[in-house]
C-alpha positions in Angstrom: 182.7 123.5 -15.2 183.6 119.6 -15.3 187.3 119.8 -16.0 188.1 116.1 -15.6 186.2 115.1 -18.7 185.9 118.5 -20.9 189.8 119.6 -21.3 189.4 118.1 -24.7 187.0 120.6 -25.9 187.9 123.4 -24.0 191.4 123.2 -24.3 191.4 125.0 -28.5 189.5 127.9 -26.6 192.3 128.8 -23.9 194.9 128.3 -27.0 192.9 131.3 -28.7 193.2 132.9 -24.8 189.1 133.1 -25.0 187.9 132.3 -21.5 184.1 130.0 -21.3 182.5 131.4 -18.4 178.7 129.4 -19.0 178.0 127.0 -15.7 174.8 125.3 -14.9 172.9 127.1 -11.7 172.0 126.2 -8.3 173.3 123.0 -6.2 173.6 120.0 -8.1 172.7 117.0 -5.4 174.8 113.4 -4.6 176.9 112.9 -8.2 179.1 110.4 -7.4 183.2 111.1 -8.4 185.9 109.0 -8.2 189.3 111.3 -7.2 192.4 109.9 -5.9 194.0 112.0 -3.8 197.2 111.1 -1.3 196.2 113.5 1.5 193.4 111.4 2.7 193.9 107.9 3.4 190.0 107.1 2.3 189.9 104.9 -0.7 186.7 104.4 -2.7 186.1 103.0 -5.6 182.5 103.5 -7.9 181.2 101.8 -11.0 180.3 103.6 -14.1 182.2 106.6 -13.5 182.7 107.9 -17.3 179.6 107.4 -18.1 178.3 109.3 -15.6 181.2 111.7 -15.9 179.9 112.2 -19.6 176.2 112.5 -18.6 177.2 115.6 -16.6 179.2 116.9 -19.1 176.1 116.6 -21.4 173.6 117.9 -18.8 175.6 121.2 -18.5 176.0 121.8 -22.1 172.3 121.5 -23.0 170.7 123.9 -20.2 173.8 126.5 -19.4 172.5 129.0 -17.2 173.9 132.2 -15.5 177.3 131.7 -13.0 176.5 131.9 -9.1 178.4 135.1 -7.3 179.6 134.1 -4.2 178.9 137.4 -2.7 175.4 136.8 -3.4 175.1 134.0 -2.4 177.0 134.6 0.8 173.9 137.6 1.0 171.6 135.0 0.9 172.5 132.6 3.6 173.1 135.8 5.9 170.0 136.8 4.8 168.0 133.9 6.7 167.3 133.9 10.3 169.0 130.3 10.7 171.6 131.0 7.9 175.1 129.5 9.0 173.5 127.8 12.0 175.1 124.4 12.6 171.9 122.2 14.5 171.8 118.6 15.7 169.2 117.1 13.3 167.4 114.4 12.7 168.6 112.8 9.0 165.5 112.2 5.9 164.8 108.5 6.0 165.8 108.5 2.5 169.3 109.5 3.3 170.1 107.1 5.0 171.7 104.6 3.6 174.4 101.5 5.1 174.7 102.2 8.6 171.8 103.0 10.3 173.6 104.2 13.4 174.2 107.5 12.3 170.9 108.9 11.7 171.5 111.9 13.6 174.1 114.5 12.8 175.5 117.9 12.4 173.5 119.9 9.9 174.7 123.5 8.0 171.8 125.3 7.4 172.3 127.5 4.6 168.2 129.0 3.6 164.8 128.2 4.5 162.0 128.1 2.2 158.8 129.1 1.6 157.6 126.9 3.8 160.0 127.4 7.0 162.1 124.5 6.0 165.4 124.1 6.2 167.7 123.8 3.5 171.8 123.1 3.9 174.8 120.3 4.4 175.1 117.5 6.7 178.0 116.8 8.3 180.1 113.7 9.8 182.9 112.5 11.8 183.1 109.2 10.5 185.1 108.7 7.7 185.0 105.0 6.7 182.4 103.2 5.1 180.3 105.6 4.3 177.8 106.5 1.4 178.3 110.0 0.7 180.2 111.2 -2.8 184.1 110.9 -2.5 185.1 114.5 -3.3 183.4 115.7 0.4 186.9 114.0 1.6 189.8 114.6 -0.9 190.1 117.9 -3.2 187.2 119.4 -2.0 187.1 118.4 1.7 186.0 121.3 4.4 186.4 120.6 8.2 185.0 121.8 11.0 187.5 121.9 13.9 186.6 121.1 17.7 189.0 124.0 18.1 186.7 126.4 16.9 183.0 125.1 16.7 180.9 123.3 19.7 181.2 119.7 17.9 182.9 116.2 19.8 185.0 115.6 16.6 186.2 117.5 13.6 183.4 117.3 10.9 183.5 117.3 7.3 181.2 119.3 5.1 178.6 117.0 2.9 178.3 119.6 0.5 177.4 117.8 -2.3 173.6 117.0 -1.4 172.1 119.7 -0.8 169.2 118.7 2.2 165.8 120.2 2.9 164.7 119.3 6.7 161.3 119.8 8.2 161.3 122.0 11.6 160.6 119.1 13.5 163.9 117.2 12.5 165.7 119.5 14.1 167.0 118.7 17.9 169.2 121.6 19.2 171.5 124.7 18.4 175.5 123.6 18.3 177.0 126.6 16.8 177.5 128.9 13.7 179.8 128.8 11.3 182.1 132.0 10.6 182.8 133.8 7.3 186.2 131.7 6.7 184.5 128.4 6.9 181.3 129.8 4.5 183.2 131.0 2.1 184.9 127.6 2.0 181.5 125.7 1.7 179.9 128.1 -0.5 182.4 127.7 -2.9 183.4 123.6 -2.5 179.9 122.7 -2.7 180.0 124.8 -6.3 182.7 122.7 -7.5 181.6 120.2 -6.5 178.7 120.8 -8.0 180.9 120.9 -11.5 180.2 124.3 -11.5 182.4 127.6 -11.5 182.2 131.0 -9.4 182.5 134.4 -9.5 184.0 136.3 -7.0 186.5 139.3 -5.3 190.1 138.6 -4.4 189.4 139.0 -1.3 187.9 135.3 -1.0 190.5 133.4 -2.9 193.0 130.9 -1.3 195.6 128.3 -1.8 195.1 125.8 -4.2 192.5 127.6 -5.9 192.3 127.8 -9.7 190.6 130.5 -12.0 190.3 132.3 -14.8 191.8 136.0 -14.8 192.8 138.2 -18.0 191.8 135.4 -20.3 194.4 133.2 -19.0 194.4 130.6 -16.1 196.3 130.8 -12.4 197.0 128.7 -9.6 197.2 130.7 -6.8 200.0 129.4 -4.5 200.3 132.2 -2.3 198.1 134.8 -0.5 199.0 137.9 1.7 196.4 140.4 3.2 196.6 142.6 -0.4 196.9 140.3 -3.3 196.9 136.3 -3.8 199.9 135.2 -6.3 199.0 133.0 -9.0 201.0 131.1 -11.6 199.8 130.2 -15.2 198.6 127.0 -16.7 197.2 125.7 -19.2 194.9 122.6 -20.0 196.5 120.5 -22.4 195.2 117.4 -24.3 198.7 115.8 -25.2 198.4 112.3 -23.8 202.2 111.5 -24.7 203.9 113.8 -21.9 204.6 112.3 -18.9 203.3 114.0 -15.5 205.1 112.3 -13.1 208.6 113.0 -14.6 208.7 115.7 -16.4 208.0 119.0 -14.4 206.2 121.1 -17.3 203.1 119.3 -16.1 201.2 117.7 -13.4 198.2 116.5 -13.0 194.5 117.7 -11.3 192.3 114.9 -11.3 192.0 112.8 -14.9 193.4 116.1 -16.5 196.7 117.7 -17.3 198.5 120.6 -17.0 201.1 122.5 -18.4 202.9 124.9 -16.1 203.6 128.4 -17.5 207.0 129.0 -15.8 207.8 132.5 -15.7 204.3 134.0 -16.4 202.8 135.1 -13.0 200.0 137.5 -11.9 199.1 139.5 -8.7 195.1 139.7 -8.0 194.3 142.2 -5.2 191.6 141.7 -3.1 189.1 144.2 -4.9 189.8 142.2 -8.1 187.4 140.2 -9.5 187.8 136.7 -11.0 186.0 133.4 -11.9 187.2 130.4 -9.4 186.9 127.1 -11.8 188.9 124.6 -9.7 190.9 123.4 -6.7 193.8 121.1 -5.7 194.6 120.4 -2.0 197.7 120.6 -0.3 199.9 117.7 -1.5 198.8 118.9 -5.3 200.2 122.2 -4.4 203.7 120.5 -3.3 204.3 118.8 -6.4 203.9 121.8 -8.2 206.7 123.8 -5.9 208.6 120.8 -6.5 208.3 121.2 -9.9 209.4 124.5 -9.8 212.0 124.0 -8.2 213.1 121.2 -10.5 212.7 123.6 -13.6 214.8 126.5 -11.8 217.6 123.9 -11.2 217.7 122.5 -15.0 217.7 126.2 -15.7 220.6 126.6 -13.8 222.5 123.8 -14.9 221.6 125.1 -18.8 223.7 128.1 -18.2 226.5 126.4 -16.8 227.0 124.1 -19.2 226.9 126.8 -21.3 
């Protein structure tokens, strides 16, 4: 689900708490997204972006198909003899593009075909002036520590182009990734893919953003039972003022309204749709805000 572009027509449907749970399948390969995000200090800028915002939005709307499970599609990868395996590959010519340096990189496989090819993610170490869509480095950005994989640097995930390699391109076993870091992939390269996700509990984590009892959560905190999630909602007002006032902040081009004082526990076993996901720094402006509400409220009843 594209939510930079779409809270406009969604937004009627979460007033009349009815939750749209229709998302385009499979990967969706190298759309380009502009997101401005403080916790990298990568800045990129790309022509044409509402346009090609819209034609997304369009796209999914005409051909809606079933939602991915992460589950199954966790079964899958495991499910492949090479599935999770990180290799030092060979890049397709066609995918390379500026510097022609770095033709050779990580690569996540996550299948193989028919035809004993493998499909999965690139990955890279270099994070200037390169080619690759934005949103692999800001809200949606995995890494791959040195501290816990075979690699010279820590990598991030190119999970927006999904890449099919011929056996041949392939140089040499590095490592596999573990359960943490494919859940992680699994479900960024879905979002990133403008696309939403079911799945347990169990797999949820900070910053994420779902739908759960037709209403909408941020989940700010997790322990080993239930993640904690408080309620928002999409809001198409474009008089309030983000920044200032702390019943809203922002997630990309959107807004939301925070729902102080409506909260929900989701244990592990519960299932719920993911839709969304904000990184650390979007997290800390919404504590802040929290704060900032619980000390008006404060000051209300003293004055009183």
């Amino acid at each position: 689900m594209v939510f930079n572009k779409i809270y406009d027509k969604i937004s009627d449907y979460f007033c009349k708490t009815v939750v749209v749970k229709t998302l385009k399948q499979g990967f969706v390969s190298d759309i380009q997204f502009k997101e401005n995000q403080e916790e990298n200090n990568v800045t990129t800028t790309f022509s044409d972006i509402e346009k090609m915002d819209m034609v997304e939005v369009e796209s999914l709307q005409e051909a809606p198909s079933p939602m991915q499970n992460l589950d199954e599609l966790i079964s899958n990868v495991k499910a492949s003899s090479k599935g999770t395996h990180i290799y030092w590959a060979d890049m397709n010519v066609s995918d390379v593009r500026g510097d022609t340096s770095h033709t050779r990189r990580p690569f996540i496989v996550i299948n193989e075909t028919k035809e004993s090819q493998l499909t999965g993610f690139y990955t890279t170490s270099c994070l200037k002036k390169l080619h690759f869509s934005e949103r692999c480095f800001t809200k949606y950005r995995t890494v791959l520590s040195t501290q816990k994989y075979c690699l010279k640097k820590p990598s991030v995930v190119l999970h927006d182009h999904l890449v099919t390699l011929n056996q041949e391109q392939v140089l040499g076993y590095i490592d596999s990734v573990d359960y943490a870091d494919l859940v992680k992939i699994l479900k960024m390269s879905q979002l990133s893919a403008g696309k939403s996700l079911e799945l347990s509990g169990k797999n949820l984590s900070c910053g994420d953003i779902v739908d759960f009892e037709l209403a909408r959560y941020l989940i700010y905190s997790k322990d080993r039972t239930f993640s904690y999630g408080l309620q928002i909602l999409p809001i198409q007002n474009n008089q309030v003022d983000p920044i200032h006032d702390f019943h809203y902040f922002f997630v990309g081009h959107g807004i939301y309204e925070i729902c102080f004082g409506k909260y929900s526990s989701i244990s592990n076993t519960t299932p719920v749709v993911l839709t969304d996901h904000v990184g650390d720094n979007i997290l800390s402006v919404v504590e802040n805000k929290r704060n900032q509400q619980k000390q008006y409220v404060k000051k209300s009843k003293v004055s009183k």
